[in-house]
C-alpha positions in Angstrom: 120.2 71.5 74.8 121.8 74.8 76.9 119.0 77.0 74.8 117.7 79.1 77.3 114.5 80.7 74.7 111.9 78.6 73.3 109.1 79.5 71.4 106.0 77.5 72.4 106.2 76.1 69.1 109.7 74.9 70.0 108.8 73.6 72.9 105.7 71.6 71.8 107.4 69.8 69.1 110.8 69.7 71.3 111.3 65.6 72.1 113.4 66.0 75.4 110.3 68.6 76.6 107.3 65.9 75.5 109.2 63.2 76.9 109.7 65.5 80.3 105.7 66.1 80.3 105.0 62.9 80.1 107.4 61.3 82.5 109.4 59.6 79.7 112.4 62.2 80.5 116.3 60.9 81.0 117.4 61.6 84.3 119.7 64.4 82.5 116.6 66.0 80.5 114.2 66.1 83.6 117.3 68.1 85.4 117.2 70.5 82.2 113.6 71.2 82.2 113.4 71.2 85.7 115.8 73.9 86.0 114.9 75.6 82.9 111.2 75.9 84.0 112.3 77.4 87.6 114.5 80.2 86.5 111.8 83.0 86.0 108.1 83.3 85.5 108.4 83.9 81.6 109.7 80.0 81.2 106.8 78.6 83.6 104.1 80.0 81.9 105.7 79.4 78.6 106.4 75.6 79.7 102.3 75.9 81.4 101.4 76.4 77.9 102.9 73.8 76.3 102.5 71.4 78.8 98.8 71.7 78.0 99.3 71.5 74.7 101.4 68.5 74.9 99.3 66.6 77.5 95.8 67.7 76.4 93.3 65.6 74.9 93.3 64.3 71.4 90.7 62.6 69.5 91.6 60.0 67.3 89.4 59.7 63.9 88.2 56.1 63.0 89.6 55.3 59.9 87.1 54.9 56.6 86.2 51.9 55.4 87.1 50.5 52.1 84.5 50.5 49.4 86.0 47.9 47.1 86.9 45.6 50.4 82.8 46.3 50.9 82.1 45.6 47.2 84.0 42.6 47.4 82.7 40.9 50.5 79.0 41.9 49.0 79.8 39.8 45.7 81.2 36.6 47.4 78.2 36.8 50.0 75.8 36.8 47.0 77.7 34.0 45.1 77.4 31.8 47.6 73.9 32.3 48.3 73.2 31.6 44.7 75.1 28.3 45.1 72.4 27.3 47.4 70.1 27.3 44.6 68.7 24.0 43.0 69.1 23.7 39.0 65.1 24.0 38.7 65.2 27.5 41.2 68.4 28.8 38.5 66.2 27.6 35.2 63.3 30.0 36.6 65.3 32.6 37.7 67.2 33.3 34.4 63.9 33.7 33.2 63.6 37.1 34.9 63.0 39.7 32.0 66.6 41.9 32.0 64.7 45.0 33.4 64.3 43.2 36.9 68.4 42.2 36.5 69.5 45.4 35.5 67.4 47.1 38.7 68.0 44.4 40.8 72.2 45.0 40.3 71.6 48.9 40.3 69.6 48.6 43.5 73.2 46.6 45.1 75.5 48.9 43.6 73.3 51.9 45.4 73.0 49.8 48.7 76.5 49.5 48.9 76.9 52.9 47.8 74.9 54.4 50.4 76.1 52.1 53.1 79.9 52.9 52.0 78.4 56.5 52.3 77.0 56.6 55.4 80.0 54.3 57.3 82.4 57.3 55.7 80.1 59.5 57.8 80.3 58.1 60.8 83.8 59.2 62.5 82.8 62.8 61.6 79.5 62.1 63.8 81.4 60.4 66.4 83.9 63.8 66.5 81.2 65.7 66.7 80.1 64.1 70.2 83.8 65.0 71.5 82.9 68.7 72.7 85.6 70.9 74.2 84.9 73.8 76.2 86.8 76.3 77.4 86.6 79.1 80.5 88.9 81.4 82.0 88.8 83.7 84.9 89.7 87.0 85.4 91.3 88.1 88.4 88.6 88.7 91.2 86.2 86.2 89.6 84.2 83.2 89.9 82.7 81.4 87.1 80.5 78.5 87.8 80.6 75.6 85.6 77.1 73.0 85.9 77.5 69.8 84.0 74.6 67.2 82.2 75.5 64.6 84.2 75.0 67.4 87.2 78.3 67.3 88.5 79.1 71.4 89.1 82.8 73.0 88.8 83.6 76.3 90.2 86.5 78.3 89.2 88.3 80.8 91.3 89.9 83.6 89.9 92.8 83.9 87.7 92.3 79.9 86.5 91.8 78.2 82.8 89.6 75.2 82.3 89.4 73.0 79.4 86.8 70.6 79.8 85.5 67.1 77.4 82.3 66.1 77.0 80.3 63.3 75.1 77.0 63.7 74.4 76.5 60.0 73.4 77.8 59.7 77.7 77.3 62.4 79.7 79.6 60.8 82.1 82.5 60.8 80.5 84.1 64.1 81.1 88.0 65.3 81.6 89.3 68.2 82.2 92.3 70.4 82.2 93.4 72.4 84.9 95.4 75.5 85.1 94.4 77.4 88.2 92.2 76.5 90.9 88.8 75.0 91.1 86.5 73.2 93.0 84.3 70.5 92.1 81.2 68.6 93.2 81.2 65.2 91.0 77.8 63.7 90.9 77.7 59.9 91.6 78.7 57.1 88.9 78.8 53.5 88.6 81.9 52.1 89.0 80.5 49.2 86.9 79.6 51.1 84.0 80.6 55.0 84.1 83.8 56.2 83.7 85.4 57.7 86.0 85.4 61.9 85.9 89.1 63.0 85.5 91.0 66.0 86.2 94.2 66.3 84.8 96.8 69.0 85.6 100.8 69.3 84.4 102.0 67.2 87.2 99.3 64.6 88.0 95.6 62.7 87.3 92.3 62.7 89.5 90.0 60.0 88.9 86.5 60.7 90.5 83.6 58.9 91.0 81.5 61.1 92.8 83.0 63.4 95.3 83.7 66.8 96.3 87.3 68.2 96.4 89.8 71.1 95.2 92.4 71.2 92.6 95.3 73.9 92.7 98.5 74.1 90.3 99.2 77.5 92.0 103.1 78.2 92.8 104.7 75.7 90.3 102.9 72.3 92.4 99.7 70.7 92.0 97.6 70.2 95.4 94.4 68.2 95.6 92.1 68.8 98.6 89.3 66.4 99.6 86.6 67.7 101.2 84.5 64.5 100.8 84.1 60.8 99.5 87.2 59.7 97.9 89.6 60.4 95.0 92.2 58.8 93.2 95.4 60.5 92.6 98.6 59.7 90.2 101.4 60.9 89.3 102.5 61.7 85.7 106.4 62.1 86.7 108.3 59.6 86.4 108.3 55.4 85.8 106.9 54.5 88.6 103.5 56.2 89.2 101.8 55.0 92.1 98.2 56.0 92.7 96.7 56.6 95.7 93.7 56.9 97.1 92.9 60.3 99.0 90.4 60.2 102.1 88.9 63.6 103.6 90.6 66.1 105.3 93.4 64.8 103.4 96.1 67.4 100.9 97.8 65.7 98.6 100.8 68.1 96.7 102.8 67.0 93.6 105.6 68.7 92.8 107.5 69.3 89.0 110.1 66.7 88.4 109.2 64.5 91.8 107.1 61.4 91.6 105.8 60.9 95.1 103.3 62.2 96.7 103.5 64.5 99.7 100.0 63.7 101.7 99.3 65.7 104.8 96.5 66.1 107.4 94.4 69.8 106.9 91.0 71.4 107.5 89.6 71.4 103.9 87.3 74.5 104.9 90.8 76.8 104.7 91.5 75.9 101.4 87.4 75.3 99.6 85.9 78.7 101.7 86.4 80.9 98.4 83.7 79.0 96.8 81.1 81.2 99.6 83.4 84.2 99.3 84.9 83.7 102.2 88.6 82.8 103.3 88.9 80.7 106.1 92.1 80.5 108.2 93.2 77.7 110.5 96.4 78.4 111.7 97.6 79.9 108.1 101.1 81.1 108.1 100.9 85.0 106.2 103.0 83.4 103.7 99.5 81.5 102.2 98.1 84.5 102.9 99.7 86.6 100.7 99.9 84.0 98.2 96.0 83.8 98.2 95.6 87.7 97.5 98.1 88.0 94.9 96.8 85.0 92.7 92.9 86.2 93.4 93.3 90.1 93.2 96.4 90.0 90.6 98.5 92.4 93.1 101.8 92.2 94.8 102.0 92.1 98.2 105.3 93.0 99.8 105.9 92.5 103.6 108.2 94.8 105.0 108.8 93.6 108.2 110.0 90.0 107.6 109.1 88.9 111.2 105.2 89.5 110.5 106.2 86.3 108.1 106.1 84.5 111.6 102.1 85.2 112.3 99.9 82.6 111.8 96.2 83.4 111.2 92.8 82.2 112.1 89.5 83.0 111.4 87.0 83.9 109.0 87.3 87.4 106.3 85.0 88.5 103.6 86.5 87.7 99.8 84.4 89.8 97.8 87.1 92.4 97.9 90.4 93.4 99.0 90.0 96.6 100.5 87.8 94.4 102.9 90.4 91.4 103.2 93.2 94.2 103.9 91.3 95.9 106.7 90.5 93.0 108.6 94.5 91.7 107.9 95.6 95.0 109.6 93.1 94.5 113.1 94.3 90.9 113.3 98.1 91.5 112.9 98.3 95.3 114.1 99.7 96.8 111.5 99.2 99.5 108.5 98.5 98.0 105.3 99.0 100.2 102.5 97.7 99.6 98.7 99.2 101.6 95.9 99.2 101.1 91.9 98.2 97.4 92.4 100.4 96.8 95.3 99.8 95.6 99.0 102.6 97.1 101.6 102.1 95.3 104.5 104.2 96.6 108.0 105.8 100.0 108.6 
């Protein structure tokens, strides 16, 4: 298993990898794919890839029925109705001229027919109410996602989202996030709907109505609740808790680690890019950066290391990072510099 290049067809149809992205992994193969997956950028977003592909969504066809089982059940059904019959009801009834017979059996052979006909049809109708959508970001933009069931989803920049829907139930919806996104669930009831999920490499978010933020950025899934409350579990390891999230509340889960990691934060700092507008609270420059390399696509080096001891607070414009730079300079005192898609920050 010391491979270190795998095609993403390898990889999708590799049993240790499957059994690693669902949880299922020896303790030996979930060392392997952890380390595998953190030796360089190419292997994560190979791994991101299949991961989605492996954990996705599937929709299983109901099988057709049998015709001759139908036939069958048809024939005993009418024989013993007929045994039901007096003697006299039979002597009248074989009178019927053959014409009637011979229509009445054609007009059973074409009921059954159709009926066979029509059941065959029905798993392709019921496919066709599974409808997958797809929408991906470029960096620097926001795509905005509204829902039938009026639930919304916006997507920041630089994300993928794969999202369910069945038109027979509007509220059953799940999605696929790779990315970050923020979303608004409308209301359900627990006693009927399902719940809205959001599914990432790592973990599951049940919803019932709610408004939070989901981020796989830097090789961890974090879920941020705003409002209402959310369910969260774990899709590493045997035993997968789930928890319930109240606001104000981040919840991170790392690759290869089954708990939970829940912390205490101001959800403004982390949903503010839905208004284009970054709020800090205390941010260290490290989130910072992080924030204006996955948005803008750039690289930001920091030359002086000690600036990496700044924290930030406040308020800066998002809509674009010649903005976000110049207010970053005022606030820490120092030239920023951007050339060919990278940020210098420091002398």
């Amino acid at each position: 298993m010391e491979k270190t290049n795998y095609t993403f067809n390898e990889l999708i149809h590799n049993g240790s990898f499957r059994r690693w992205v669902h949880g299922d992994a020896t303790p030996e193969e979930k060392r392997y794919w952890d380390r595998w997956t953190s030796q360089n950028p190419a292997n994560r977003s190979q791994a991101k890839r299949a991961q989605k592909k492996v954990a996705g969504f599937s929709i299983r066809p109901v099988s057709k029925p049998d015709q001759d089982k139908a036939w069958n059940r048809l024939q005993k059904g009418m024989n013993k109705k007929s045994s039901l019959y007096s003697t006299q009801d039979l002597h009248q009834k074989n009178k019927l001229p053959w014409a009637f017979k011979i229509a009445a059996v054609f007009l059973v052979i074409t009921a059954t027919g159709l009926a066979a006909y029509f059941m065959s049809q029905a798993p392709e109708k019921q496919v066709k109410q599974i409808v997958h959508n797809e929408v991906v970001t470029q960096y620097g933009e926001q795509k905005t996602i509204t829902l039938n069931d009026g639930s919304k989803i916006i997507l920041n920049a630089h994300s993928n989202l794969i999202y369910t829907v069945n038109s027979a139930d509007p509220s059953t919806v799940e999605v696929f996030l790779d990315g970050e996104a923020y979303f608004a669930v409308a209301e359900r009831d627990p006693s009927t709907d399902t719940p809205f999920q959001v599914r990432t490499s790592e973990g599951i978010v049940n919803v019932m109505g709610t408004k939070f933020v989901v981020s796989t950025r830097d090789s961890s899934t974090q879920v941020v609740l705003e409002e209402g409350r959310v369910a969260l579990k774990s899709l590493i390891g045997k035993n997968r808790k789930e928890i319930t999230m109240k606001p104000g509340q981040l919840a991170e889960l790392q690759p290869g680690r089954s708990a939970i990691k829940l912390t205490s934060v101001n959800p403004k700092v982390y949903s503010s890019w839905t208004t284009y507008m970054l709020v800090f609270d205390n941010t260290p420059l490290a989130t910072v950066v992080s924030r204006l390399e996955n948005t803008f696509g750039v690289n930001v080096i920091v030359r002086n290391q000690r600036l990496f001891e700044r924290r930030i607070s406040g308020a800066i414009d998002n809509t674009s990072l010649e903005i976000i730079t110049s207010a970053l300079a005022n606030t820490l005192n120092t030239p920023i510099k951007v050339t060919n898609g990278t940020v210098y920050i420091g002398k």
